[in-house]
N, C-alpha and C positions, 0 to 999 in steps of 0.2 A: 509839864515842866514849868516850872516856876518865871519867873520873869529875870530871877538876881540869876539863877544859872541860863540862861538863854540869852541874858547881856553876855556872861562870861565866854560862854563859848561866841557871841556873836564876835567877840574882841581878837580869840583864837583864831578866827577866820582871817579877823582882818592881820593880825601879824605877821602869817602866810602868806596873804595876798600881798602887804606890804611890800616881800623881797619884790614881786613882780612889779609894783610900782614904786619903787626905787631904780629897780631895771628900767623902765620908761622914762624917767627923769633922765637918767644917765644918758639915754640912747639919745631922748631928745635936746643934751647939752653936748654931744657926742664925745662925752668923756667915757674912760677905761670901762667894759661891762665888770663886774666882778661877777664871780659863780654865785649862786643862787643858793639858799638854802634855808631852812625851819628859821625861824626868829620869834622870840616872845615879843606879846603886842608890849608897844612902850605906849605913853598918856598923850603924844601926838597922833595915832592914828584913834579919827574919832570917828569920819565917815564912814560905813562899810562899801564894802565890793561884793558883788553877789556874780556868782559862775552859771552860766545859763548855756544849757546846753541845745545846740542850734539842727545838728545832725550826729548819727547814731549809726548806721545803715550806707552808707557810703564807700568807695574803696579808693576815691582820691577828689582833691577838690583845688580850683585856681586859687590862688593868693597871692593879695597885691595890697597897696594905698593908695591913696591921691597923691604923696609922695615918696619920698621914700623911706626902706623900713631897716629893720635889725631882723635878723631870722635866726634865733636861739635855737641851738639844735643840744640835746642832751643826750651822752650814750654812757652806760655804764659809771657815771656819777662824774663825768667829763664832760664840760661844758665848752662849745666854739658856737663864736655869733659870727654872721656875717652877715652886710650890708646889699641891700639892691635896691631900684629904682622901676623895677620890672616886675610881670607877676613870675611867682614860682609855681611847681606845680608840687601836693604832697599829697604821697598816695602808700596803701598800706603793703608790705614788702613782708612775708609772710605773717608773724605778729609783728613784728617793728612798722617803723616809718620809713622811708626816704624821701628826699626834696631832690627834685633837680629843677634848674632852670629854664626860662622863656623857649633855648633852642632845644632842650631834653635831654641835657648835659647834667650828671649824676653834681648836686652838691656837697650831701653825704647822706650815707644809707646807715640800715640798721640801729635806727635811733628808739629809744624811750618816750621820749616826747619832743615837741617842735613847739613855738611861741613865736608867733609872729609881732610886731612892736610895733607902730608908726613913730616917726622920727618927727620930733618938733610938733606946736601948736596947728590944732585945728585941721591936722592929719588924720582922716580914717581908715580903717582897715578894710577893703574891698572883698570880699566871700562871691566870686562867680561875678552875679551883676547887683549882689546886694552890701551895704554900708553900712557900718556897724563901728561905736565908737567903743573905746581902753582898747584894751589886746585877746588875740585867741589863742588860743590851745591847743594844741591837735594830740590829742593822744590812742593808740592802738588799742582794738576793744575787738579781739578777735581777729575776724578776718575781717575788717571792717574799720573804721575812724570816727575816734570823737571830735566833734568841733565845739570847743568851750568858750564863749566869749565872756572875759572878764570885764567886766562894768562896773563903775561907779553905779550904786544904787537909783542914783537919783536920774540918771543918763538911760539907765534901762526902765524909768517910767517914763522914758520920754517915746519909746518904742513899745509900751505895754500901752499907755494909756487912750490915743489918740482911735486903735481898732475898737477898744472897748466902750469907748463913749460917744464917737461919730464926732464929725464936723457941725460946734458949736457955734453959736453967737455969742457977743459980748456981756448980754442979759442973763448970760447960762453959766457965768463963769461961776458961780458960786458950788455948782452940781458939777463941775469938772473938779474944782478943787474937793470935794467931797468925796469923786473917786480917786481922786489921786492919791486920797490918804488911806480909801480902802485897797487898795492896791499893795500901797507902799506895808502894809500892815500885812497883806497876807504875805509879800515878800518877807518882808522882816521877820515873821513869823514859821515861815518853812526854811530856813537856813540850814544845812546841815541837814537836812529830811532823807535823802537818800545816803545812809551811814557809809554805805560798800562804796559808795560813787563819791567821783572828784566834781562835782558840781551839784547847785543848790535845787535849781530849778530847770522846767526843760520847756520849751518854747510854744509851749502849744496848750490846747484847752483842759489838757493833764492840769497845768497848774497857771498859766496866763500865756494869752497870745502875745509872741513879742517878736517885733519885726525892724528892729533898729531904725536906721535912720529916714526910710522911706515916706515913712510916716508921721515923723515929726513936724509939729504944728505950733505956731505962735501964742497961742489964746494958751493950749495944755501947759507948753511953756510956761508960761507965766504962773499956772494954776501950781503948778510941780512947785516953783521955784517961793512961790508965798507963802506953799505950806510944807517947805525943805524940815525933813525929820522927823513931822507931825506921825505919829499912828495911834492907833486904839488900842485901846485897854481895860478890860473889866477885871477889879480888882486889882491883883497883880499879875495876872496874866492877858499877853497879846489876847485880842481877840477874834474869833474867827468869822473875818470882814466878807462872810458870803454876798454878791449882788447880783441879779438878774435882770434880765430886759423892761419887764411888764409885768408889773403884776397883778393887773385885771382890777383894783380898787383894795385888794386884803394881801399883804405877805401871810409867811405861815411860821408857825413851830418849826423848826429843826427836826423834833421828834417823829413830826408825822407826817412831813416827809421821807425824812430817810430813817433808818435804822439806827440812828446814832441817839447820846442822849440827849436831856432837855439842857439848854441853857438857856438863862434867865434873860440875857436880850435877844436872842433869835425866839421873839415871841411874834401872832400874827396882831399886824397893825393897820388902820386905815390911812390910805394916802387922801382920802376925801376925792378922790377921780382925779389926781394932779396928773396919774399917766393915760386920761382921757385921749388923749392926740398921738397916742401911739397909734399906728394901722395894725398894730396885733391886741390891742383894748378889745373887739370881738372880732371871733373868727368863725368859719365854720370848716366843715371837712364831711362829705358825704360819702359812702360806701355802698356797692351792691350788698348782698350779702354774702357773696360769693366772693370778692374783694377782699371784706373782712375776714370771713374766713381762710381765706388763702395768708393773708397779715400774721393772725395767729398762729398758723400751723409755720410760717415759716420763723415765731419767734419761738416758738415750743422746740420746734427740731433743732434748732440754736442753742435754745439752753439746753438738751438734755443728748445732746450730742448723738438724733438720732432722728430717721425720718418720720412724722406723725402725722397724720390725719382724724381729722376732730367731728370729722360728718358735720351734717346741716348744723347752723345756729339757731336755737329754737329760742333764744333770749336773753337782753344785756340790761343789766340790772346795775344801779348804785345801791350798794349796800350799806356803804357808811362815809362821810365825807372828814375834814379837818378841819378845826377853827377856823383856817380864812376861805373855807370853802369849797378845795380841793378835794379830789375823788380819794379815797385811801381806801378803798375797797372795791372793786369790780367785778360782778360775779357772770358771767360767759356761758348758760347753757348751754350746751349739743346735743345729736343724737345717741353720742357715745357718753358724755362727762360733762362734768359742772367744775369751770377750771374758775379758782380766785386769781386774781391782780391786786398786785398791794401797791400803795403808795405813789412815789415817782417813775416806778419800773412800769405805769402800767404807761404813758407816755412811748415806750422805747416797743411794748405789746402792740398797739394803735397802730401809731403811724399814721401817714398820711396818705390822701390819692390823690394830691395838687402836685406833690413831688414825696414820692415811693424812697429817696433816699435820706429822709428828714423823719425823726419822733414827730409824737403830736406837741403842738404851740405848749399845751400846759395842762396841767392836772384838774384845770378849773372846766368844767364844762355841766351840760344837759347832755342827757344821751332820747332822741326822738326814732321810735320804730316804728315804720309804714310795713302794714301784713297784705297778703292779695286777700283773696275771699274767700281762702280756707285755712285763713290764720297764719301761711308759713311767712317768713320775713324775709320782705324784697329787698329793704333797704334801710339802713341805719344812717344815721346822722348826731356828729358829735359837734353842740355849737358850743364855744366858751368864750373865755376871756384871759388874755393875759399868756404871756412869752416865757419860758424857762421854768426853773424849780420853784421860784416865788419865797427864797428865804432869804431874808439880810436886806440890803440895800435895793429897794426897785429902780434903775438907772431913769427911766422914760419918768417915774415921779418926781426923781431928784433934779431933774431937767424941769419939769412942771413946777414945782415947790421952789425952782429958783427964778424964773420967769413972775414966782409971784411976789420974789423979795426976801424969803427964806433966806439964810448965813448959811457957809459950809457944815457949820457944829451944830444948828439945829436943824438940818438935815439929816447928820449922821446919828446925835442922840433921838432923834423922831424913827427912827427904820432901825438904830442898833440902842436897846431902851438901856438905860443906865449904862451905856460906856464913859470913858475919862479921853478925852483926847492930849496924848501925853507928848510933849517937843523931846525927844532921843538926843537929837544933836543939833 
């Protein structure tokens, strides 16, 4: 998609989202609600709001604020608010919704959707025991409930940003701001991604960890707020702001890691060992053979929806690696078959035996085999380097590369090669 239609519809969004925050304004000058409905974006709403979806899989959940709220209830294209200071409770009633209050007194059922609103500044909306700033959504998704929280963009990096980069120093600020904008770019960039769905993005490492206000931090703060609207862009399209933990000294291709195609800045780059000081710079991970084999047969019967057994391992072989030095090939003999592993999937094949419910650190590694003394193999050992996919932004470099003086924009044009870093709003 182009960039001129991906503003356009970004504007769509926001016109939508508008009636809801015009609803919030009202609630919090607690003037008349008006009903709610479609509006074309007008040239005042320039910031977007982005729907993130919190839970999926649920059949009721508390709701409350720090003070008090407005609790919009919509049924059959009939809108009633009402006000409380208390949590409510909203639970799904066959597909509809209903809300009843603190004592479990029906406030009305059979609803379409519910919106919960905080009243006045500096009011957040309460979810159970967690806090989350705009308004939520709750809408019926089966036998089950959605919970949508509507954000100001810039307020949900403030709950994305902080898991993804850790607790910085002063010195590091320039690597916080430089994921802040890769962040804010894959947001901006997945808008509207799920067509059928009333929400952009969903909370988890689907598409970014985001944990509202728990997690908000001074330093990210600041970084969010210096670089309000900033995202990437090659040519005229966003661009796709991959970033990883570590990445051993080399990022990589896009292409070879994963199956997708080449793009000209997800090439493999050297950080110069800036993610040196990471503790996953090198690792190792050792295996019986028996270990291993058990790893395999239980990622085979995984994928192939069926129980398998692969007999002894008579030999692990690299076949072929990737520009920044990653395995893209792994070839597994046995006594039965010679099974290949391609790419990042073999990561998910490995595993680990530090901790059985974790992939391997990263694609980057040696593979060392110890035989007894009639050649069979006792034990295998996988040592490498470097945390995650290893494409796009290495985080543990962009931390190093600013500790050494490096700008956010030469950070991001040094790991994203020819992007435009563009101010939206």
């Amino acid at each position: 998609m182009r960039s001129g239609s991906k503003l356009n519809n970004l504007i769509k969004i926001a016109g939508r989202l508008g009636t809801a925050v015009c609803l919030m304004i009202l609630v919090w000058s607690c003037a008349t609600v008006p009903g709610l409905q479609d509006e074309s974006a007008g040239s005042v709403i320039k910031i977007p709001f982005v729907r993130v979806l919190l839970e999926d899989v649920i059949d009721e959940a508390s709701l409350s604020a720090d003070g008090s709220f407005a609790i919009e209830c919509l049924s059959g294209g009939q809108q009633t608010v009402y006000y409380s200071a208390r949590p409510v409770k909203v639970r799904i009633d066959g597909e509809l919704i209903s809300v009843s209050n603190h004592n479990g007194d029906d406030i009305q059922t059979r609803l379409n959707e519910v919106n919960i609103i905080p009243r006045g500044n500096n009011n957040r909306i309460v979810l159970d025991d967690r806090r989350y700033r705009g308004i939520m959504k709750i809408l019926p998704n089966s036998q089950s409930l959605q919970l949508i929280n509507v954000v100001y963009i810039e307020d949900y990096l403030r709950g994305v940003v902080p898991p993804e980069i850790g607790e910085r120093a002063d010195n590091e600020l320039e690597a916080v701001k430089a994921q802040a904008i890769a962040a804010r770019t894959y947001a901006m960039a997945h808008l509207q991604q799920y067509l059928s769905e009333r929400y952009d993005l969903r909370s988890s490492i689907i598409d970014q960890v985001y944990e509202g206000i728990k997690v908000e931090d001074k330093l990210v703060s600041k970084a969010i707020d210096e670089t309000s609207g900033s995202v990437l862009f090659f040519q005229d399209d966003y661009a796709s702001a991959y970033y990883h933990s570590t990445c051993g000294g080399l990022t990589d291709d896009i292409s070879s890691v994963w199956d997708r195609k080449e793009l000209p800045y997800l090439k493999s780059v050297s950080d110069g060992g800036a993610c040196s000081w990471s503790k996953y710079y090198q690792w190792k991970e050792i295996f019986t053979e028996s270990q291993l084999r058990g790893r395999i047969e239980q990622y085979l019967s995984s994928d192939r929806g069926r129980d398998l057994r692969i007999g002894r391992i008579r030999d692990v072989k690299i076949d072929e690696r990737t520009p920044g030095g990653r395995v893209a090939k792994l070839i597994v003999r046995t006594e039965y078959d010679t099974f290949r592993f391609l790419k990042d999937r073999i990561r998910w094949v490995i595993g680990r035996t530090s901790n059985p419910d974790l992939i391997l650190p990263s694609d980057r590694f040696e593979v060392d085999i110890v035989r007894d003394s009639d050649g069979n193999i006792r034990g295998v050992t996988f040592e490498g380097s470097g945390y995650g996919h290893g494409v796009g932004m290495c985080q543990c470099g962009a931390i190093g590369l600013a500790r050494e003086g490096w700008t956010f924009d030469a950070i991001l044009t040094h790991y994203y090669t020819g992007v435009e870093i563009r101010k939206l709003y």
